[in-house]
C-alpha positions in Angstrom: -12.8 -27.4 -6.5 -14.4 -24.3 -5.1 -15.0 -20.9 -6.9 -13.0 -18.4 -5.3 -13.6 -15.4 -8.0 -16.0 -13.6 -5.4 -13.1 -14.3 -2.2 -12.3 -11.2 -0.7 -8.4 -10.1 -2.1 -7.7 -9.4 1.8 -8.9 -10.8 4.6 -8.2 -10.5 8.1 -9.8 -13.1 11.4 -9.5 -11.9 14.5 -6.1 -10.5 13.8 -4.0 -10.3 16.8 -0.3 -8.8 17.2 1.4 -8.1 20.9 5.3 -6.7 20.8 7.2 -6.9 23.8 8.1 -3.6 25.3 10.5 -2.8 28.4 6.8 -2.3 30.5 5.4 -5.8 29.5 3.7 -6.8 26.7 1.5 -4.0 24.4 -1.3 -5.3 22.6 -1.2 -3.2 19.0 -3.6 -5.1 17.3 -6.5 -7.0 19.2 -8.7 -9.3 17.4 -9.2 -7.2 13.9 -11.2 -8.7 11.0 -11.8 -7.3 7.9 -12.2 -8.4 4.4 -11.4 -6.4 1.2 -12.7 -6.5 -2.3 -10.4 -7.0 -5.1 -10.4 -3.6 -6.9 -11.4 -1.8 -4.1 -10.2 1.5 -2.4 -9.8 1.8 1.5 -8.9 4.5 3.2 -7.4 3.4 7.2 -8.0 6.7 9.5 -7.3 6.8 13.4 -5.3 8.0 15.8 -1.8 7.6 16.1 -1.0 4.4 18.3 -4.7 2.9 17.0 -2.5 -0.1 14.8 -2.9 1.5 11.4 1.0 1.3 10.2 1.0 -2.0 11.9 -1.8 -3.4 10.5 -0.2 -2.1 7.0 3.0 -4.0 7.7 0.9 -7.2 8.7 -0.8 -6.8 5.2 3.0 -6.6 3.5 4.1 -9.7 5.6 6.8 -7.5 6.8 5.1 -8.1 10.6 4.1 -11.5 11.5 1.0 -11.5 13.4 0.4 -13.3 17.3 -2.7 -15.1 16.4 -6.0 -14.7 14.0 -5.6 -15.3 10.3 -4.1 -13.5 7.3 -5.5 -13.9 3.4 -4.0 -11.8 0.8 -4.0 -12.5 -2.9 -5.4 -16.1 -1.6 -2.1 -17.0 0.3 -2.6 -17.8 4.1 0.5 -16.0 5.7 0.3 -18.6 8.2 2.2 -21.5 6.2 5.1 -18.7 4.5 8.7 -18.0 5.7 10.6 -15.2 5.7 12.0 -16.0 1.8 7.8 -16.9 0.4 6.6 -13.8 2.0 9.6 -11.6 0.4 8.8 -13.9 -3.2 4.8 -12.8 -2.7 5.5 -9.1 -1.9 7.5 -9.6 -5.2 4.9 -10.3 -7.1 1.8 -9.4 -5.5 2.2 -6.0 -3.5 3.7 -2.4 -3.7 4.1 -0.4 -1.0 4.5 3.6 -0.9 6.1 4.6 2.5 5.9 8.1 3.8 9.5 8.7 3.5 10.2 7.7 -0.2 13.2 4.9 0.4 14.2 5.6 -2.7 18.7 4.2 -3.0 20.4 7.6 -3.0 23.4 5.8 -5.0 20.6 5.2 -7.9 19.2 7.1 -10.5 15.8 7.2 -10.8 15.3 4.7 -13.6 17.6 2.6 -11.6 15.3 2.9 -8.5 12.6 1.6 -10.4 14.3 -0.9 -12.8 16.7 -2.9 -10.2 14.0 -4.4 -8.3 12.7 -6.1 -11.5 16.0 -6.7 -12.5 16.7 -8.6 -9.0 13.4 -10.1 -9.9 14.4 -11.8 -13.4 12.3 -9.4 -15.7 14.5 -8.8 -19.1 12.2 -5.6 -19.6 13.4 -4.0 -16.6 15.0 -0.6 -17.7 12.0 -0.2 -20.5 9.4 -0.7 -18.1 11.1 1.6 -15.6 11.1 4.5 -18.3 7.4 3.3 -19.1 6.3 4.0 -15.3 8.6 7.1 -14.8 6.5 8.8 -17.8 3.3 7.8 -16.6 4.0 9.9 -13.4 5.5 12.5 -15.3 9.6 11.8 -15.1 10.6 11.6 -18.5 12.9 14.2 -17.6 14.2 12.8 -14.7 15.3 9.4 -15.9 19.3 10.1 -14.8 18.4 12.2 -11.8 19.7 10.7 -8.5 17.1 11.0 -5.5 19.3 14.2 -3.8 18.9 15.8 -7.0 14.9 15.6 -7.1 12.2 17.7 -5.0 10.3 15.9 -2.3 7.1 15.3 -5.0 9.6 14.1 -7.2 11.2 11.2 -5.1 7.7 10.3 -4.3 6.9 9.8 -7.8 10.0 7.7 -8.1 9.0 5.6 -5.1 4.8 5.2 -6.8 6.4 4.2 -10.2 8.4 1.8 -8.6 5.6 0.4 -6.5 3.1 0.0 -9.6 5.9 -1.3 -11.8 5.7 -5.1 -11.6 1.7 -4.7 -11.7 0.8 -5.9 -8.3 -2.4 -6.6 -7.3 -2.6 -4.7 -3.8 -0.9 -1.2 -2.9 0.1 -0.5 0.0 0.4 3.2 1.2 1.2 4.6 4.4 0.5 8.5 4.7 2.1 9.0 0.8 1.8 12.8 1.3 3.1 12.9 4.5 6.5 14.5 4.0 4.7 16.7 1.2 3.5 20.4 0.8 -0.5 20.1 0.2 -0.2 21.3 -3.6 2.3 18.1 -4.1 0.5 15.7 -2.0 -2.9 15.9 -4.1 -1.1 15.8 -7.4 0.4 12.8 -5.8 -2.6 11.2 -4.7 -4.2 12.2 -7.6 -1.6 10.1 -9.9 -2.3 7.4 -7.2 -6.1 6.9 -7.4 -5.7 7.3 -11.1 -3.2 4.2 -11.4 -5.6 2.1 -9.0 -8.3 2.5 -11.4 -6.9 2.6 -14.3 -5.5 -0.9 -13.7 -7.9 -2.7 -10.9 -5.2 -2.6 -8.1 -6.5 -2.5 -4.6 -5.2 0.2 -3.0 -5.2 0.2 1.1 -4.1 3.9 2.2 -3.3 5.2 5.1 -3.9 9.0 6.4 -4.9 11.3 8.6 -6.3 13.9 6.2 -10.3 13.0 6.3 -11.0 14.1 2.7 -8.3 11.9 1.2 -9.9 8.9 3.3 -13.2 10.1 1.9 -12.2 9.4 -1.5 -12.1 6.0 -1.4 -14.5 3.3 -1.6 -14.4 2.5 2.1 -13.0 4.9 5.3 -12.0 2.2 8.1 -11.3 3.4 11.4 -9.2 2.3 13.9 -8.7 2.6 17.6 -6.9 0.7 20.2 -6.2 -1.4 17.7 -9.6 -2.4 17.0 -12.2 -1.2 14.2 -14.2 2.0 15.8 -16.3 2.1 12.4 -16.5 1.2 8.4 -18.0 3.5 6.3 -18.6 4.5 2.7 -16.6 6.6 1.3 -17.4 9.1 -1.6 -16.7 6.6 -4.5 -19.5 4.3 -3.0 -21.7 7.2 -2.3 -21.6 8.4 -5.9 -22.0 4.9 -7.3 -25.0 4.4 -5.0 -26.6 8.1 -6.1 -26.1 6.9 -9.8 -28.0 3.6 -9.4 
């Protein structure tokens, strides 16, 4: 049996995706490859149009690719139907969206606790309250999402994504929709839970400094990789040795 402790958490070959569009076929992703460490931050820069969201869905196997292969958590996407991929995402990934998503009909411990309810954990509503404190929503805990400020439903949405423990989080421009005071105590609360429990975190944004802060900035264009370079984190760690 082979040792796989050193296998890349993520790893992309020659990752191809082509949509149909009323002009013809549009190539959005076009022979990508990329492998990511487990633990490790990545920031994804790059135009818009340059595959970045895509490539993000492809990662949440909400987006089945055309051709190349796809690795995550040491599952080959290639062999797992619509009801494995949803079971993996489950247990494996959690994904912060732009625009919250949060059930308006839901409180916010609901928001958080359903999913793992759905999912068969008995804690649910505990852990739920656990995660809402951790990003500061003690006070929240009966508030439905109409009722919270923009920061607030995007705290909501990062408790819920961290709450089952996955190993990979998924983020796709978490600050967008947010005033620049909010976003960095949001991204701040992010990069702290990434460390504080080992989960690879794969961010998207077009704000160079927040891509800067993370291990590796990965750019994109025309749906290929322009450039990878270190980011801060790997600077510092490099300066230190």
């Amino acid at each position: 049996m082979s040792d796989t402790s050193n296998d890349p958490i993520i790893r992309l070959d020659d990752l191809k995706l082509t949509l149909p569009s009323a002009a013809g076929e549009v190539n959005i992703l076009r022979g990508l490859s990329l492998a990511v460490k487990e633990g490790e931050a990545v920031g994804l820069v790059g135009p818009s149009g340059s595959g970045k969201s895509t490539l993000l869905m492809v990662l949440a196997g909400l987006e089945k690719q055309t051709s190349g292969t796809v690795t995550v958590a040491g599952q080959n996407f290639a062999g797992m139907n619509e009801d494995g991929l949803a079971l993996f995402r489950r247990d494996h990934v959690g994904i912060v969206f732009q625009s919250f998503h949060l059930v308006p009909t839901m409180t916010a411990l609901e928001n958080v606790a359903v999913p793992m309810e759905l999912a068969g954990r008995a804690d649910a509503f505990q852990r739920a309250e656990e995660e809402l404190a951790h990003v500061g929503l003690s006070h929240r805990l009966t508030h439905y999402p109409g009722q919270l400020s923009g920061g607030e439903q995007q705290r909501v949405a990062l408790a819920r994504a961290v709450a089952g423990d996955p190993k990979i989080l998924l983020a796709d421009e978490p600050t967008g929709n947010l005033d620049g005071t909010t976003g960095e105590q949001i991204i701040e609360l992010m990069f702290d839970l990434h460390e504080k429990r080992g989960t690879t975190l794969v961010l998207i944004t077009h704000d160079p400094e927040l891509a800067e802060a993370c291990d590796r900035v990965v750019r994109l264009k025309d749906g290929l990789i322009d450039s990878i370079e270190p980011g801060r984190r790997a600077k510092q760690t490099v300066a230190a040795q």
